[in-house]
DRENLUM-793090 format. One record per residue (C-alpha): x, y, z. Coordinates in steps of 0.02 Angstrom, whole numbers, plus 32768, in hexadecimal, padded with zeros to 4 digits. Example, Ala and Ser with C-alpha at 12.3 -4.5 7.8 and 13.67 -1.06 7.14 Angstrom:
REM DRENLUM-793090
82677F1F8186/82AC7FCB8165/
This chain:
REM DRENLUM-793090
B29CCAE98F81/B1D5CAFE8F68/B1B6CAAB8FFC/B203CB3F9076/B1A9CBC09011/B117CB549014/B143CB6C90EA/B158CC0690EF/B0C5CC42907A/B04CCBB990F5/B0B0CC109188/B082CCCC9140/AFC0CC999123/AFBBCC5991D8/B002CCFD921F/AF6BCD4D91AF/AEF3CCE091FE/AF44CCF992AD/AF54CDB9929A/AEA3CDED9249/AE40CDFC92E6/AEA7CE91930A/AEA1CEC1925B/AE52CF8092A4/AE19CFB591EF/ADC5CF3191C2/AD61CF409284/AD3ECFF19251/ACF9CFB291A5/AC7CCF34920E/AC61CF9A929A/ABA0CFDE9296/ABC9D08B92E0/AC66D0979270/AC4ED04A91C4/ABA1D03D91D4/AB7ED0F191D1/ABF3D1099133/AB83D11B909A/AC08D0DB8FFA/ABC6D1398F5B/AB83D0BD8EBB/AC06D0658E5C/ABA6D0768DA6/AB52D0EA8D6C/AA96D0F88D7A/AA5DD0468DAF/AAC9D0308E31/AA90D0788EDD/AADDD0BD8F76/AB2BD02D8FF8/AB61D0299098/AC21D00B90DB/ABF2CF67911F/ABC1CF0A909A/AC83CF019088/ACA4CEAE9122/ACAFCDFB910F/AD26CE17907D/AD8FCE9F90E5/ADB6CE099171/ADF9CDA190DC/AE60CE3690A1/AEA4CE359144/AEDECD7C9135/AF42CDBB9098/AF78CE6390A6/AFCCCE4D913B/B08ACE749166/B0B4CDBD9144/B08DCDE49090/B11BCE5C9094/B186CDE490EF/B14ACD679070/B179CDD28FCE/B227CDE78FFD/B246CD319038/B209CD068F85/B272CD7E8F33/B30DCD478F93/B2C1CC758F6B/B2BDCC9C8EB7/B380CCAD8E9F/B3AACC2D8F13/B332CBA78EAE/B387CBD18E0A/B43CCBD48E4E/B425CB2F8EA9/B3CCCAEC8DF9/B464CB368D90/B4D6CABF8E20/B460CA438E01/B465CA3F8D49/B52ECA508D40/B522C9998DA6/B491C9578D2F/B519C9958C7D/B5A5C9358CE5/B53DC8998D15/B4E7C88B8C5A/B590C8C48C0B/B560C94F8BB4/B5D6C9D08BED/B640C9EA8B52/B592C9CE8ADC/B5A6CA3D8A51/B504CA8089E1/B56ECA4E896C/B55EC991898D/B49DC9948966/B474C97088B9/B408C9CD8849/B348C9BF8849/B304C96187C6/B282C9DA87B1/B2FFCA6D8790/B383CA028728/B2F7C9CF86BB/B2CECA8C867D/B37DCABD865E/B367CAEB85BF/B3DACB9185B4/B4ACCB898599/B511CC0F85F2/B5B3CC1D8611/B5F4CBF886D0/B663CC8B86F6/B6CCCC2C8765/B6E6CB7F8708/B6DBCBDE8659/B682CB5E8612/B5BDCB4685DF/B546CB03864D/B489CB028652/B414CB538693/B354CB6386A0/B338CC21866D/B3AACCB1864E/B3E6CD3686D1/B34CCD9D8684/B2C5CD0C867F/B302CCEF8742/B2CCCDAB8763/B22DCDA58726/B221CCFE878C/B24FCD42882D/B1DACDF98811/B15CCD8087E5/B15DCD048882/B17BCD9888F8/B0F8CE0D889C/B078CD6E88C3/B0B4CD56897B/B089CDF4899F/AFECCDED8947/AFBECD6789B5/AFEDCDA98A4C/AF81CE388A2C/AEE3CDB78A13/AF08CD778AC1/AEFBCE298AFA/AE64CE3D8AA2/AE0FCDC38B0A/AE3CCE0A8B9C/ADF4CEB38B69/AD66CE418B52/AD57CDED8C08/AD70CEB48C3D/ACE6CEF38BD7/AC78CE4C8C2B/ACB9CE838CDC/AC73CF2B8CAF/ABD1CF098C66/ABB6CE738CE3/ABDACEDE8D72/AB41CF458D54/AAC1CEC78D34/AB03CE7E8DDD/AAF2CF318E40/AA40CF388DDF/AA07CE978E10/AA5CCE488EA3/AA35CEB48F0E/A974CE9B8EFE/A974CDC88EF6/A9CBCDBA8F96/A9A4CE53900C/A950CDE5905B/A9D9CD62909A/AA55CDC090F8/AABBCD2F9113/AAD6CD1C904B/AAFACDE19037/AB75CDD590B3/ABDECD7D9034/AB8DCD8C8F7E/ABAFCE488F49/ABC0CE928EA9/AC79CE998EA9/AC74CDD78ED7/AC0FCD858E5D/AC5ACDF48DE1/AD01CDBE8E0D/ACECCD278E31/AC8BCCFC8D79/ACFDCD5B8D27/AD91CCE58D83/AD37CC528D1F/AD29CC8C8C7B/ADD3CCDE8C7F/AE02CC1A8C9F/ADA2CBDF8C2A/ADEACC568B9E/AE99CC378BE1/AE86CB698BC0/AE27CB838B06/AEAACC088AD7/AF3CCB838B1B/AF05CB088A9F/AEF9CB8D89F4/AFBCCBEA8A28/B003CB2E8A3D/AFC9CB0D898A/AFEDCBB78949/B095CBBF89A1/B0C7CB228942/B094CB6288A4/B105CBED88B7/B196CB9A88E8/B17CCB258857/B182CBAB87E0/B213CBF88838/B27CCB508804/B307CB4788AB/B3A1CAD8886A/B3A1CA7088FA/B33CCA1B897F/B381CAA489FB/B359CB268989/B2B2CB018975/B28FCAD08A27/B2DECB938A6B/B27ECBE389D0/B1C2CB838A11/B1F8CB998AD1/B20CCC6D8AAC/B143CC518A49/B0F5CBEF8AB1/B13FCC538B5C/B109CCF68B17/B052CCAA8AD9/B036CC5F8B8D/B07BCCF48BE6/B00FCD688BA1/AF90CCFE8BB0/AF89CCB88C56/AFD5CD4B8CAB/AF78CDE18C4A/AEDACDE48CBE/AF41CDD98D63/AFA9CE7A8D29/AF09CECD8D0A/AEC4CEA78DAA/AF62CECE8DFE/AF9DCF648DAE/AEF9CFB88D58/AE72CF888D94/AE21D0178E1C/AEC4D08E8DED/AE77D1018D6F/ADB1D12B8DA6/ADABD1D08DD6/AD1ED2088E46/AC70D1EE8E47/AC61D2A28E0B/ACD1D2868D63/ACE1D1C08D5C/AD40D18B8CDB/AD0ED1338C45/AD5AD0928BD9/AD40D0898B21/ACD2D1248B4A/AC49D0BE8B90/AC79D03F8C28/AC97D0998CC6/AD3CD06E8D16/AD33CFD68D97/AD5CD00E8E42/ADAACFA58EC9/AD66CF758F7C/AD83CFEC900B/AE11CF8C902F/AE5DCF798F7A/AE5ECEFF8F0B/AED8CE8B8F4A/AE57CDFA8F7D/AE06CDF78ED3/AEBFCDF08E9A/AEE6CD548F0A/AE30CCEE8ED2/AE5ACD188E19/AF12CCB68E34/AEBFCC258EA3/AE43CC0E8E38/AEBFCC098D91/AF34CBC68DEE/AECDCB288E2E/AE5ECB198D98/AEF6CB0D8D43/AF4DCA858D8C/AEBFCA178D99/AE91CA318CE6/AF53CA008CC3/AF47C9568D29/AE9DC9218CF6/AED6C94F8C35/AF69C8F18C3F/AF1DC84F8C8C/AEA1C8438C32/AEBAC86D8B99/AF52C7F28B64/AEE0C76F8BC2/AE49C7898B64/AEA8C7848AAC/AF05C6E98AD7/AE5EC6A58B25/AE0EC6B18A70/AEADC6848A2E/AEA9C5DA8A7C/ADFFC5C68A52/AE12C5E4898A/AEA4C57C898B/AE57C4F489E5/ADC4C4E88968/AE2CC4DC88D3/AEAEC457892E/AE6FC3AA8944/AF0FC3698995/AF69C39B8A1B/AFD0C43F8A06/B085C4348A5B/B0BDC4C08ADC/B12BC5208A6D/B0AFC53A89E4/B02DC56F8A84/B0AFC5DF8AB3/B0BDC63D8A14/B01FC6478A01/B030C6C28A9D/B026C77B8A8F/B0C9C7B98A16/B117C83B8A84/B12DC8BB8A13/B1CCC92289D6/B1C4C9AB8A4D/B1CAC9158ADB/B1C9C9648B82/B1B0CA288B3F/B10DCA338B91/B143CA038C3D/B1CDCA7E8C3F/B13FCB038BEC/B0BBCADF8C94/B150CAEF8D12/B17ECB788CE1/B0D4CBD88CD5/B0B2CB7E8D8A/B152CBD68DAD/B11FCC7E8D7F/B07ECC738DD3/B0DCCC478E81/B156CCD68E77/B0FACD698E13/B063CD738E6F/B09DCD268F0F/B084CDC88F71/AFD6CDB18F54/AFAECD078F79/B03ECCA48FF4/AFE5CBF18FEA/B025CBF08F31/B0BDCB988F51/B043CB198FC3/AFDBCAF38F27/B06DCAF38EAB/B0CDCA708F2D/B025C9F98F2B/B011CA0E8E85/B0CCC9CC8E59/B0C3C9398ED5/B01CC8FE8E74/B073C9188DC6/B0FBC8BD8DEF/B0ABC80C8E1D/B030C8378D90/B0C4C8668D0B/B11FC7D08D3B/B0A2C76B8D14/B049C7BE8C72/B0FCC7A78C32/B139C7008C75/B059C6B38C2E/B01AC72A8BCB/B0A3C7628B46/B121C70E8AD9/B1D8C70E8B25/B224C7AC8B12/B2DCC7C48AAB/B357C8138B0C/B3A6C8A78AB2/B438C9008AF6/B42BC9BA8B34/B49ECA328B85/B41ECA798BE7/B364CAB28BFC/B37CCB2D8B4F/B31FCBCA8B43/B2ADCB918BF6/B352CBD38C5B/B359CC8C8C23/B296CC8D8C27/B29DCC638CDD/B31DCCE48D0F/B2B1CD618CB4/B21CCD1D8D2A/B273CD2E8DB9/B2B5CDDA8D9D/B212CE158D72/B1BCCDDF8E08/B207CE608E7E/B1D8CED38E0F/B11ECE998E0C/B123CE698EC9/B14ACF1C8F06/B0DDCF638E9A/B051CEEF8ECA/B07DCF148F8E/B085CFD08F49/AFF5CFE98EEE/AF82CF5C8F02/AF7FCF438FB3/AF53CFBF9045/B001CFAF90A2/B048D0569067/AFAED0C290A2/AF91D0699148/B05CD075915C/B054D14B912F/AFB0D15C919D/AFE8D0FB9235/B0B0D1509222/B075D20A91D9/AF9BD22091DC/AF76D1D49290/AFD2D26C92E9/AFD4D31492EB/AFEFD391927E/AF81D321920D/AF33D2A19285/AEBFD2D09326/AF04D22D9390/AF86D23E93F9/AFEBD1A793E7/B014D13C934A/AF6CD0D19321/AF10D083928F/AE76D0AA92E1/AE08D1389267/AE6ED0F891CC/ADDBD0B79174/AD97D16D9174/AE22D1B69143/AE20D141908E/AD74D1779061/AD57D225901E/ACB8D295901E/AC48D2A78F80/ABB5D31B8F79/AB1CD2B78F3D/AAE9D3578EE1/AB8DD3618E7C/AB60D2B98E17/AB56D2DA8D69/AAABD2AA8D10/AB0DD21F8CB5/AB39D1C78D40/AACED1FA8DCE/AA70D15B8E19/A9ACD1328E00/A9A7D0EF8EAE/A990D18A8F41/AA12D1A28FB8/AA04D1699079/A995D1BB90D1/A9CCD28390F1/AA83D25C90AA/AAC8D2E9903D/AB79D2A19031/ABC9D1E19002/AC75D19C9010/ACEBD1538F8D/AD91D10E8F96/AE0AD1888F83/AE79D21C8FC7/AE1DD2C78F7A/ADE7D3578FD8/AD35D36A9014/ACBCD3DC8FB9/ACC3D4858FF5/AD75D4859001/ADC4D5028F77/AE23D4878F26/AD7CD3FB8F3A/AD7FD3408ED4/AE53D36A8EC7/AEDFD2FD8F0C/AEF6D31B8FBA/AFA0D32B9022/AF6AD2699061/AF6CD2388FA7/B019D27D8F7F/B06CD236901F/B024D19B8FED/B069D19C8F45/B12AD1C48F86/B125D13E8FF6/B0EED0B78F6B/B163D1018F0E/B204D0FB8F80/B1CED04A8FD0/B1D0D0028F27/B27AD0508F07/B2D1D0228FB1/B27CCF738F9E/B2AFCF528EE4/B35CCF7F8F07/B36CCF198FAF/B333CE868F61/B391CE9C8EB5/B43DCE928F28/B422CE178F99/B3FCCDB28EF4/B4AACE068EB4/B4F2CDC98F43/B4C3CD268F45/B4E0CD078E98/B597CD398E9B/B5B2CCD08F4F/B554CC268EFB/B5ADCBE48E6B/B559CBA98DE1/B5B9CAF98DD2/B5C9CAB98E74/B699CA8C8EB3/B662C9D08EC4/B627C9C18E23/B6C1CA3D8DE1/B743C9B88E2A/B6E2C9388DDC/B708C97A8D29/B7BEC9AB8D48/B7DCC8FC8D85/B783C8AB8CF3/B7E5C9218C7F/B87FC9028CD3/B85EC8458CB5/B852C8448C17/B8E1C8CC8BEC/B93FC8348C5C/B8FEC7A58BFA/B928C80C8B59/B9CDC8238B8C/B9F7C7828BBC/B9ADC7398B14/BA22C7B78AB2/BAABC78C8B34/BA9EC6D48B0F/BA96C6F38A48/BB2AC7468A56/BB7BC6C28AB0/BB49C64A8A38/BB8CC6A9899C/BC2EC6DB89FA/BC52C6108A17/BC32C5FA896C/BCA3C6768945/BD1CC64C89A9/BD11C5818976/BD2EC5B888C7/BDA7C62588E4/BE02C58E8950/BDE5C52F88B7/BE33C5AB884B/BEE3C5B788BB/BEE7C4F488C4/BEBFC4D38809/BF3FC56687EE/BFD4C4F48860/BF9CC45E8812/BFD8C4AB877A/C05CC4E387B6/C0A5C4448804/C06DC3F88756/
């Protein structure tokens, strides 16, 4: 299944590539006469100085690989993939209980965990036996248990979300040491400002130390996760797996996912205008996105979590098992003088732990939620996440067979608490895809320009076009309006009384200046209703084909009658010949009876 979204999302970034020398904004953006007489206001306030349109232009062709109208094609393909990878997984799982015979396997069956049986201190009496059993802690002492554990989840969660205020606040601060400074160090290499702007390097450091952060925090919530769980005391294996699986999800979710929704969803969406700029934590001014959005800063943050990532994964779990049993061997060999047989070797091998496989099923499915949440944003996702599983295969397969001791199998129904999780992914990504083709990209303006703006009564051109659209994006500020707080050290260009921002407001002079213009508002309904129409297309095509694809497949369905009605067959015939057996011994006695009774009688 990952390797046709992994063709289609390679097929989408070729259109991109194919399409993006007749991308016309982003020509307008490089053109001399066009872009280069547009004069953007400063971003900061004070430091930063006045810069011109096409600074923005090598970054504006890359847009144009990305925010294309195979992204759109893309989203919905992935939307539609999504439900057809977990009902073909559910079929695939109902043939996996069958083969493994774990169909009927109750919860039941599993015994109790030592670690729970062990504290059962308390009696109480079962309301359906009636008789006393025991327990570790009373129906009160479990309250306060459960308040506790969920009172320190979300305490925890709120610490990853600290941190992320924290890369924000360095995105802000950095930003303006970059606009101070970069500026100056390389005005003379053209080549290098081309492609190292402010709104690069800030992104693009800020896309490393959100990484970094993301891998330190992984290792504290995995240990503080366990704790929890430990104090929770689940009954059984199951139980405590589902009750870590919900921690550890919601620890990694938030904190793996937190700066892409920021990026995505806030960043650039509540500035203002360089007039009234808004403030955060009444001091940072409000980052502001690219002339053409902030999509492409969205699409380097995922490729560079989402590659980091992986390769931090592999190299981790090589080396790390390899290295401990390395020193192993070598401690063990110093203190041996003979020669130590294979078995004892072998358990001298990395113990596997009691979670087993949990943090497998843990990185597939954040992989998982990287290729469908954000997909809209970055289509070679599926490409990297399809690489990345064909290495971790080979390298799984043989960490386990080398590296670790052998593993004992433990029945399951299925994949636990991972399945719901999944289906929660999946219906969240439509949500986050249309709002990140909404919102985050430039698809609804150019779509309401080239349909509404291009033509008369609001347009000047006299068929549909794209061509003046960049113009159209950009409002007018009055250099003179700038408040003393925020107006720039630097002069302006040469005779200009007036700078462009990125936004729909009317001009100054107007009687309703620096407000929301009729551009803005017919912009907003269309985001609006394409986020409805495509929400609701999507949500019943996945309707649909969850009702037409059943869950257990009518092979596998057949299978389990027929072994059913095999044994409800062999049962029978085993009660069958029983019965036979009693009823000739009944009837040889009762033979024996009549002919001892004749023999009497003849006596």
């Amino acid at each position: 299944m990952l390797i046709v979204a992994a063709v289609v999302g390679v097929g989408c970034f070729l259109y991109g590539c194919l399409t993006k020398d007749n991308c016309t904004w982003s020509q307008e953006v490089c053109d001399p006469s066009i872009g280069g007489n547009i004069i953007m206001c400063p971003q900061c306030d004070k430091v930063c100085t006045y810069w011109n349109l096409t600074i923005t232009c090598e970054s504006s062709k890359k847009l144009c690989v990305f925010d294309s109208f195979g992204t759109l094609v893309f989203a919905v393909f992935m939307g539609i993939w999504v439900t057809l990878f977990l009902e073909f997984w559910k079929r695939r799982q109902a043939e996996l209980e069958y083969e493994w015979d774990t169909v009927e396997y109750l919860e039941q069956e599993e015994q109790v965990r030592p670690e729970y049986e062990a504290r059962c201190t308390h009696v109480v009496m079962n309301e359906i036996t009636q008789q006393e059993e025991h327990v570790p802690y009373t129906a009160c002492g479990k309250c306060i248990r459960m308040t506790f554990c969920t009172s320190a989840v979300l305490f925890w969660i709120l610490l990853i979300i600290a941190s992320v205020i924290g890369i924000i606040v360095y995105r802000l601060s950095v930003f303006l040491a970059f606009s101070a400074t970069l500026t100056q160090h390389i005005s003379g290499t053209e080549a290098i400002r081309k492609y190292l702007t402010p709104q690069t390097a800030t992104s693009v450091t800020a896309s490393f130390i959100s990484f970094i952060v993301i891998m330190v925090l992984n290792v504290i919530y995995e240990k503080v996760a366990i704790l929890i769980t430990d104090f929770e005391l689940p009954r059984t294996q199951t139980d405590y797996e589902n009750s870590l699986t919900t921690k550890m999800f919601l620890f990694q979710f938030v904190n793996y996912y937190s700066s892409c929704f920021y990026i995505a969803f806030f960043k650039g969406k509540f500035v203002g205008h360089p007039g009234n700029p808004v403030y955060w934590l009444g001091k940072y001014r409000n980052e502001e996105c690219d002339p053409g959005g902030c999509l492409l800063e969205l699409t380097t943050q995922l490729a560079i979590i989402v590659g980091g990532k992986a390769i931090w994964n592999n190299i981790q779990e090589v080396l790390l098992p390899w290295v401990k049993n390395l020193i192993g061997r070598y401690c063990a060999a110093a203190r041996s003088e003979k020669v130590v047989p294979r078995w004892e070797q072998d358990y001298h091998l990395q113990p596997v732990g009691k979670l087993g496989l949990f943090y497998e099923y843990l990185e597939m499915v954040i992989q998982f939620g990287f290729v469908t949440l954000f997909v809209a944003s970055f289509p070679l996702a599926p490409l990297l996440a399809l690489i990345n599983n064909m290495l971790e295969i080979r390298l799984d397969a043989w960490k386990l067979t080398t590296q670790f001791r052998r593993m004992v199998p433990q029945k399951a129904q299925d994949i636990g608490a991972w399945q719901p999780i999944m289906q929660g992914i999946a219906i969240l990504a439509v949500v986050t895809n249309a709002m990140i083709i909404a919102f985050t990209s430039d698809m609804i303006p150019r779509l309401v320009y080239y349909w509404s703006f291009s033509v008369p009564p609001y347009g000047s051109h006299s068929s549909y076009t794209m061509k003046g659209y960049i113009n159209s994006t950009l409002s007018v500020f009055n250099i003179s309006d700038f408040k003393n707080a925020s107006k720039p050290f630097s002069p302006s260009f040469g005779n200009q009384m007036t700078c462009r921002y990125r936004d729909f407001r009317y001009p100054p002079g107007h009687q309703h200046q620096y407000e929301h213009n009729i551009y803005y508002w017919h912009v907003i309904a269309a985001k609006l209703a394409f986020i409805i129409v495509m929400e609701h297309v999507i949500y019943f095509v996945k309707f649909i084909i969850s009702y037409i694809i059943p869950d257990v497949s009518q092979k596998t369905k057949s299978k389990v009658k027929r072994e059913k009605y095999l044994t409800q067959k062999f049962l029978h015939e085993n009660d069958l010949k029983v019965v036979k057996k009693n009823m000739g011994k009944i009837a040889d006695k009762i033979i024996k009876g009549v002919e001892s009774t004749f023999r009497l009688k003849d006596e």
